[in-house]
C-alpha positions in Angstrom: -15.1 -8.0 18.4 -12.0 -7.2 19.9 -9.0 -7.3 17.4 -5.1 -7.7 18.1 -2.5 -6.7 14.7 0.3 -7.9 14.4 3.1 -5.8 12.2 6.2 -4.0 11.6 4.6 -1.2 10.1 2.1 1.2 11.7 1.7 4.6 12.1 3.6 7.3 12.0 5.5 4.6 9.1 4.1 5.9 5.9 3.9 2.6 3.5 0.6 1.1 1.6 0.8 -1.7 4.3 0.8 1.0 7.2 -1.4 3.4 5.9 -4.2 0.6 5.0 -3.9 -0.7 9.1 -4.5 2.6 9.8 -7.3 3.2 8.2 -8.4 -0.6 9.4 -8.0 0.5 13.0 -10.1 3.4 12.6 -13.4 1.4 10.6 -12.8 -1.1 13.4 -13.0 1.3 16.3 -16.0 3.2 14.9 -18.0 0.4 13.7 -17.4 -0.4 18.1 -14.9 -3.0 17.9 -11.6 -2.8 20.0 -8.2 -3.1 18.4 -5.0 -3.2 19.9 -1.8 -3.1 17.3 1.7 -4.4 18.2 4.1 -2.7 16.5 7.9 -1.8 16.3 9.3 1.6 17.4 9.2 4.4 15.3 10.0 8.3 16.0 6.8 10.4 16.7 6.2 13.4 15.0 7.3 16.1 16.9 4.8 17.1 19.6 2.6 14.3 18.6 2.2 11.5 21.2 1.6 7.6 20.4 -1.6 6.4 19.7 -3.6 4.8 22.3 -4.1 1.3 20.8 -0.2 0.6 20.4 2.1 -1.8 22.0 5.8 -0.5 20.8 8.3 -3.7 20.4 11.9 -2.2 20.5 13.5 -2.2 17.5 16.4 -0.9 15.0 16.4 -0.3 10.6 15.9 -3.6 8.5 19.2 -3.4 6.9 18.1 -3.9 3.2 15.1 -1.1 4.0 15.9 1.2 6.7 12.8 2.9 6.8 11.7 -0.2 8.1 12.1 -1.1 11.8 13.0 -4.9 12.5 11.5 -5.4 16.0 12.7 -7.5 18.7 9.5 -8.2 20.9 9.8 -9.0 24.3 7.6 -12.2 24.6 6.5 -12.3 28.1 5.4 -8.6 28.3 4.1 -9.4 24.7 2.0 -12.3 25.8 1.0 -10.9 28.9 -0.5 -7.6 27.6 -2.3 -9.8 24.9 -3.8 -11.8 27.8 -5.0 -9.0 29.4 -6.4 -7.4 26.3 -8.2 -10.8 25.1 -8.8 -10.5 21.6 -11.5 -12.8 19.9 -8.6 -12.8 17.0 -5.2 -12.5 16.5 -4.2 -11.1 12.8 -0.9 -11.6 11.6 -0.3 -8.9 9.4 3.8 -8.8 8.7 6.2 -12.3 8.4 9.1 -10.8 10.3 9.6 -11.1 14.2 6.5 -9.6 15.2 4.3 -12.1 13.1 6.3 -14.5 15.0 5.6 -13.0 18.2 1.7 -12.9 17.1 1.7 -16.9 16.4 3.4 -17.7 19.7 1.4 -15.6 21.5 -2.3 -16.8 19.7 -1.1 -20.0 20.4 0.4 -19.6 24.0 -3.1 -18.3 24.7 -5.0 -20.6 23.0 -6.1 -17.8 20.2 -7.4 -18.1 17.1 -4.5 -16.6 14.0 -5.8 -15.2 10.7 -2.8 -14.0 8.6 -2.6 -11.8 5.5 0.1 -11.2 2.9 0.8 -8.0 1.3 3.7 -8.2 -0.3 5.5 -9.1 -3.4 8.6 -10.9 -2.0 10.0 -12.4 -5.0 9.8 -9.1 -6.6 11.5 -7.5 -3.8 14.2 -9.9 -4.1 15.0 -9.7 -7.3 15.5 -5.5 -7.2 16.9 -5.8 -4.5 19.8 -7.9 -5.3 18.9 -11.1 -3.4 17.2 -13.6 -5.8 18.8 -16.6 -4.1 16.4 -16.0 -0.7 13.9 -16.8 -3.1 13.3 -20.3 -2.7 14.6 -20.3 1.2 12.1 -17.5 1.6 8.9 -19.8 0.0 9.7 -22.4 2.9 9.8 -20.1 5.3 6.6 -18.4 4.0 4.7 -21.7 3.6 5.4 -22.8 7.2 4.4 -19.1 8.6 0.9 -18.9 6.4 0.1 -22.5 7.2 -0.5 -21.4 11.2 -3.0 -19.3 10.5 -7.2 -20.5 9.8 -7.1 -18.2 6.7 -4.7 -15.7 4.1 -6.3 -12.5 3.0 -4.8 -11.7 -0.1 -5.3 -8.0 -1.1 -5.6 -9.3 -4.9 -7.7 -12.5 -6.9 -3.8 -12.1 -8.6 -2.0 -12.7 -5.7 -4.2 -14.8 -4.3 -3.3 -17.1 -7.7 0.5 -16.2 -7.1 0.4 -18.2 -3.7 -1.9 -21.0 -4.8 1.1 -21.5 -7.3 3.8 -21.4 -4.2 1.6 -24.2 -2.6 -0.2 -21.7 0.0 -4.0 -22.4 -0.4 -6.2 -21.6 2.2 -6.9 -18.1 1.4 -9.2 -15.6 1.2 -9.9 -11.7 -0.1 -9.2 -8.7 1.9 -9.7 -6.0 -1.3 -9.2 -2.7 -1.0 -11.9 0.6 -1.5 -11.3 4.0 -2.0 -13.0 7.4 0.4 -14.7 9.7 -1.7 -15.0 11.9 1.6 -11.1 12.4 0.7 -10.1 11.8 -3.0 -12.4 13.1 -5.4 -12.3 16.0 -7.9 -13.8 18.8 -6.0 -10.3 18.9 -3.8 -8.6 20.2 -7.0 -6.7 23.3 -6.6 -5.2 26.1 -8.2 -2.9 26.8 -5.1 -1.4 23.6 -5.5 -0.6 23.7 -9.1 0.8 27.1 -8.5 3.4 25.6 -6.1 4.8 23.8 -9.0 4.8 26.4 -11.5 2.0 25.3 -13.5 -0.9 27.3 -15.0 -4.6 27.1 -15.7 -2.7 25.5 -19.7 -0.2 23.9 -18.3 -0.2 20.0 -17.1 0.9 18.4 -14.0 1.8 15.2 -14.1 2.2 12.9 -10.6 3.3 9.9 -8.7 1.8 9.7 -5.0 3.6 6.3 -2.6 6.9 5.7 -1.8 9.7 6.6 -3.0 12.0 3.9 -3.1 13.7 1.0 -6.0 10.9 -1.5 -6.5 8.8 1.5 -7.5 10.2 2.3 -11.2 10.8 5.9 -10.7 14.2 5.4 -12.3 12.7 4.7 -15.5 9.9 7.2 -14.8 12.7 9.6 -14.6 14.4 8.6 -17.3 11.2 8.8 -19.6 10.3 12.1 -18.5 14.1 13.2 -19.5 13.3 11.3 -23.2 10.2 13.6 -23.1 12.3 17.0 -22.6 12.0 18.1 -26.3 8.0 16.8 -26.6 6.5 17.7 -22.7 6.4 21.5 -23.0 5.6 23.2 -20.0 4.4 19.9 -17.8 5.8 19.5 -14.4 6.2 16.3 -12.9 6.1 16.1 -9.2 6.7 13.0 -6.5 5.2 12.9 -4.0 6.2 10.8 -0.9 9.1 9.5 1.2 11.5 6.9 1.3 15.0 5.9 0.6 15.4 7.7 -3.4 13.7 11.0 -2.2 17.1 12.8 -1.1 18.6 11.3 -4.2 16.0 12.4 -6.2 15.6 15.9 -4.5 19.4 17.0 -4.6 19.4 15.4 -8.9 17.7 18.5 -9.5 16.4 17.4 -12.8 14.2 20.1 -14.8 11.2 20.1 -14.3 10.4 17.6 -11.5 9.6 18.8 -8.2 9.8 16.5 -5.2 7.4 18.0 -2.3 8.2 15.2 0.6 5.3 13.1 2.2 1.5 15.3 2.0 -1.2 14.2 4.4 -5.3 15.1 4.7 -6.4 17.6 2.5 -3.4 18.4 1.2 -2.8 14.9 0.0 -6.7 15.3 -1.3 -5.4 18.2 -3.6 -2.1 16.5 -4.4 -3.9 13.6 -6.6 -7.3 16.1 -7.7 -4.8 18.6 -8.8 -3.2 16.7 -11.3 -3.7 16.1 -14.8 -2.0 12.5 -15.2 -1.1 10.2 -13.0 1.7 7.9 -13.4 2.2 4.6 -11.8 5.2 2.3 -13.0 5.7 -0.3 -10.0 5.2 -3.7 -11.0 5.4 -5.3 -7.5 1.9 -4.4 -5.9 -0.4 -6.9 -4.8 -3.0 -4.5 -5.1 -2.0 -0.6 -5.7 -3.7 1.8 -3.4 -2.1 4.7 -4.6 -3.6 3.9 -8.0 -7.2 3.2 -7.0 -7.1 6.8 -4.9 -6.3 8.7 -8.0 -9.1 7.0 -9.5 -11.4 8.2 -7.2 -9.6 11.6 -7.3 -10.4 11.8 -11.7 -7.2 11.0 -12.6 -6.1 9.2 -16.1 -3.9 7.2 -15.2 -0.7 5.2 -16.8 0.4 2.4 -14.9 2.3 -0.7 -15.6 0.7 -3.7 -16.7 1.2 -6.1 -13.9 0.7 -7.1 -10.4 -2.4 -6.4 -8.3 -3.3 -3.7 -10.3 -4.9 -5.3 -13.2 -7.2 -6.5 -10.9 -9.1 -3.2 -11.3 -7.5 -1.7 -14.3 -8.5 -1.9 -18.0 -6.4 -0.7 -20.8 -8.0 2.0 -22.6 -11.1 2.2 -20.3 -10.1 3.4 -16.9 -6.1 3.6 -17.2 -3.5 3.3 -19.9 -1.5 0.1 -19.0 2.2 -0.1 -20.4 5.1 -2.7 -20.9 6.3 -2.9 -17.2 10.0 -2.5 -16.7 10.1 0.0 -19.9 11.2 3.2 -19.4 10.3 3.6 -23.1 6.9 1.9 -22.6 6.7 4.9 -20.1 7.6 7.4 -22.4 5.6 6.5 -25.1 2.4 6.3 -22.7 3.0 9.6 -21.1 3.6 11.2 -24.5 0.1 9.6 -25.7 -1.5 11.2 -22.9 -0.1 14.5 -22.7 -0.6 15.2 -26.3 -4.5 13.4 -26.2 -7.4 15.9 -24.2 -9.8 13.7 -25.1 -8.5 10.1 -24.3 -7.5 11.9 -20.7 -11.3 12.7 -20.2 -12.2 8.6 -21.6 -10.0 7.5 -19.0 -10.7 9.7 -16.2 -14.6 9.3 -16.7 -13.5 5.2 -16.1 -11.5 5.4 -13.4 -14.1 7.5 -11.4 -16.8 4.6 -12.4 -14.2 1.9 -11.3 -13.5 4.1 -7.7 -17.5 4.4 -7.2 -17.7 0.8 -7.2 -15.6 0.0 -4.5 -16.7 0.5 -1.0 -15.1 0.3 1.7 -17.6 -0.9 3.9 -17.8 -4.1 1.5 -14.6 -4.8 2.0 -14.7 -4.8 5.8 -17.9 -6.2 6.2 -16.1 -9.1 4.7 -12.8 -9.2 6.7 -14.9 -8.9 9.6 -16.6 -12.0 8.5 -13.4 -13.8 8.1 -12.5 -12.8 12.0 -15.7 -14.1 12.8 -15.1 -17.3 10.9 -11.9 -18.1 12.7 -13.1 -17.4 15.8 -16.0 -19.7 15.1 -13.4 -22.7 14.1 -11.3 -22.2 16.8 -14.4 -22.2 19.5 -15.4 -25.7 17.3 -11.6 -27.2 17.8 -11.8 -26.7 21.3 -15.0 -28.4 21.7 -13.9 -31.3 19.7 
């Protein structure tokens, strides 16, 4: 099939939205389908040039997120590089101007649209100091979804969420985990030793971005509750976004803040670890948490969102109060002190991770392309 995306975020954007296209892309273009992506502009790393399948939209920072680029597509170079690229499918992937762009374009050209939604927006809102957009933002979002053929929800959860907000015709798009990059064999003592921590000691982590609607303020503030009980633990962040500076330069004991990690070296940040802590409670699904799964990891997370779509208190993760950093506290304190219920946990999460498979999950989104492409071809023959 050939495959056109539609978002904001793409590489070299570091986000669970970006990261997962990514590695979309990639099954697509060796299972011998052809993608192109249409993007907004982001800096390259240095030395690095683009990659082949983007179109770059200008753009400038989304003013409540500047890590994010709001992009301002030109439509008649938009439309006419789709045309010549002539996808069987047009996937919608953000709601912002490029999504737009992808529905005018699909339907300029006659295109079938499948959509997908990824994020949390009323939670966003609501940390974010903007709960009035909510109900503005439902319309909005209601009239975007209802142009596509299908929704792929990354959760059964959220997928309930926006049958509740009147969007219906859904689907799933799940997530799976690579064993070929987290699992336990990439543990290592280098690592640890970065940090300060020894063969007795414990290292405790949080691996995604760095920003509000991630709870690391009461993560931080737990850990600082813990000072008298942790010992010699270490806690170290690992990501980037707008709180690592903030975070960094707080030089708070203890807590090391290492910036963004990638291949191996992000293999060795989650195997390397003894806990792993999770506290958002806005995912729709929760890569990060599924990885460190697969990686042997006990985890604490919150007890919301996407996430308990694949976590079990007390099997494969120990699920805590969200919003609490003293749900957090008492969690972390539980597990630092307990060998044994780290092992129960760890030897569940690995069980969980072995059960999902990535080449499930797009077998089945492939599927759903073909679907659309089949009810468009029907349409047209009506």
């Amino acid at each position: 099939m050939r495959v056109a995306l539609f978002s904001e975020v793409y590489w070299p954007m570091v986000s669970g939205v970006g990261v997962t296209l990514l590695r979309l892309t990639e099954a697509l273009q060796a299972r011998g389908h052809e993608v192109r992506v249409y993007s907004a502009s982001y800096a390259l790393p240095p030395g690095q040039p683009d990659r082949p399948e983007v179109h770059r939209s200008p753009s400038i920072p989304l003013f409540l997120y500047p890590d994010v680029q709001w992009a301002f597509p030109r439509m008649r170079e938009v439309v006419q590089d789709l045309a010549r690229f002539r996808p069987d499918v047009v996937h919608v992937v953000t709601e912002f101007s490029l999504g737009i762009a992808g529905l005018k374009a699909a339907r300029q050209l006659g295109l079938p649209i499948i959509a997908s939604a990824h994020t949390d927006y009323e939670e966003y809102a609501r940390r974010y100091g903007v709960p009035w957009a909510i109900r503005a933002g439902w319309h909005y979002l209601r009239w975007f979804y209802g142009q596509a053929h299908r929704i792929l929800c990354p959760s059964r959860i959220y997928e309930e969420h926006l049958h509740s907000r009147g969007v219906h015709h859904t689907a799933l798009w799940s997530r799976g985990v690579d064993p070929e990059w987290f699992h336990p064999r990439f543990r290592s003592d280098a690592y640890r030793a970065r940090f300060g921590v020894g063969p007795g000691d414990l290292l405790v982590t949080y691996i995604g971005r760095l920003a509000r609607e991630k709870n690391l303020e009461l993560l931080l503030r737990a850990w600082e509750d813990l000072a008298p009980v942790r010992g010699s633990a270490q806690l170290v962040l690992v990501g980037r976004g707008p709180l690592e500076e903030p975070i960094r330069r707080s030089e708070l004991p203890a807590v090391h803040v290492p910036g963004l990690l990638h291949g191996r070296e992000l293999s060795a940040a989650y195997s390397s670890a003894d806990i792993f802590t999770f506290p958002s409670p806005t995912e729709t699904f929760g890569n990060s948490l599924l990885e460190a799964m697969g990686s042997g990891l006990p985890s604490l997370a919150a007890a919301a969102g996407g996430v308990l779509e694949f976590a079990t208190h007390g099997r494969n993760a120990w699920l805590v109060a969200p919003d609490s950093a003293r749900a957090i506290a008492g969690g972390l304190e539980r597990l630092l002190a307990d060998a044994a219920l780290r092992r129960r946990l760890a030897a569940g999460a690995l069980a969980t991770a072995q059960e999902r498979s990535w080449d499930e999950v797009y077998d089945r989104l492939i599927e759903d392309y073909r679907d659309a492409a089949r009810a468009r071809g029907m349409t047209r023959a009506a």
